[in-house]
VMD Tcl script that draws the C-alpha trace (Angstrom):
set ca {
  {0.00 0.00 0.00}
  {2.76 2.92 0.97}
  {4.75 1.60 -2.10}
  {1.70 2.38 -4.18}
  {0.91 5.64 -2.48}
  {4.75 6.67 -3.52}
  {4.29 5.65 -6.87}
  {1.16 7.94 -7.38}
  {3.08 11.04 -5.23}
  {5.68 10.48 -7.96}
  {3.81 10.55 -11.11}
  {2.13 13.51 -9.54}
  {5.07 15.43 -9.42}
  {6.24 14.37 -12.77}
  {2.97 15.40 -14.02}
  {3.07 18.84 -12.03}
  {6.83 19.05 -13.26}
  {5.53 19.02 -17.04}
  {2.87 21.76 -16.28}
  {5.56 23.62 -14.65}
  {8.11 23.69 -17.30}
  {5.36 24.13 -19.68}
  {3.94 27.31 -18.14}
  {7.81 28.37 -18.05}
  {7.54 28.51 -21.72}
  {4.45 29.66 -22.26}
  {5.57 32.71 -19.91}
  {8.84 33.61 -21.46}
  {7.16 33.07 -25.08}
  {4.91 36.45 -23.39}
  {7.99 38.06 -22.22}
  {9.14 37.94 -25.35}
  {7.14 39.32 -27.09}
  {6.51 42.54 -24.63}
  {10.13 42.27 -24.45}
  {11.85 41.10 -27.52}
  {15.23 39.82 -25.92}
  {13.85 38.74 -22.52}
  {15.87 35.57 -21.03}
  {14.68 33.02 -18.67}
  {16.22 34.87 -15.84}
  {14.36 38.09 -16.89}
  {11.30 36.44 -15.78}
  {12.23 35.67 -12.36}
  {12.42 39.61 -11.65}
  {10.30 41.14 -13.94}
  {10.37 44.41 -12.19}
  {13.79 45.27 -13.82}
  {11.26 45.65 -16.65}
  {8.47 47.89 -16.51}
  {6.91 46.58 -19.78}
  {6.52 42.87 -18.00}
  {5.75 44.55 -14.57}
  {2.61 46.40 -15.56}
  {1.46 43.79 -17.90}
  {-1.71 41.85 -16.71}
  {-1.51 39.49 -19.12}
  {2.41 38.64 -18.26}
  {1.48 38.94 -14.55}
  {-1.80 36.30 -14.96}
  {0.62 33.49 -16.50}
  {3.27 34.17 -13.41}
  {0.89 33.37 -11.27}
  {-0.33 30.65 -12.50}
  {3.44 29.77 -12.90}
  {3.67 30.10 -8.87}
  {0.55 28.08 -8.66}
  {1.90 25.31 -10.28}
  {4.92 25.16 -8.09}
  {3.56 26.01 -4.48}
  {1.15 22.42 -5.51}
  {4.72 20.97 -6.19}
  {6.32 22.16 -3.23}
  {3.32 21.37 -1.05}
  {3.17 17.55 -2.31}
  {6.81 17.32 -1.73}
  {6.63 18.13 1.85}
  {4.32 15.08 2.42}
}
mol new
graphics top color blue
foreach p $ca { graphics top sphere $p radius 0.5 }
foreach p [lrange $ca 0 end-1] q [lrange $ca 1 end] { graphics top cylinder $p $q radius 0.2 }
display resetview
């Protein structure tokens, strides 16, 4: 029973890892086009540009971003 229980925990966070790098892409695929040469990194402090700061559209997909990974974090801690 616990062996099963860790094999479904795992496949959950492979599946939540695919969303996650998914929305990763789908986010700097936004940045770049508010922000034509936007890198990965750029993304992870989007206040250095206004353009991505102010942007609801850029902010809705971060959070879901964050979403994505406080569920991963949270399953991880069980």
């Amino acid at each position: 029973m616990e062996n099963k229980r860790s094999e479904e925990l795992s496949e959950l966070d492979q599946l939540l890892q695919e969303l996650i790098d998914g929305q990763q892409k789908t986010l700097l695929q936004l940045a770049r086009r508010i922000v034509p040469n936007a890198t990965s990194d750029d993304i992870l402090q989007p206040n250095d540009f206004p353009e991505l700061e102010n942007h609801p559209h850029f902010r809705y997909e971060e959070g879901l971003l964050a979403g994505l990974q406080s569920a991963q974090i949270a399953l991880r801690c069980h």
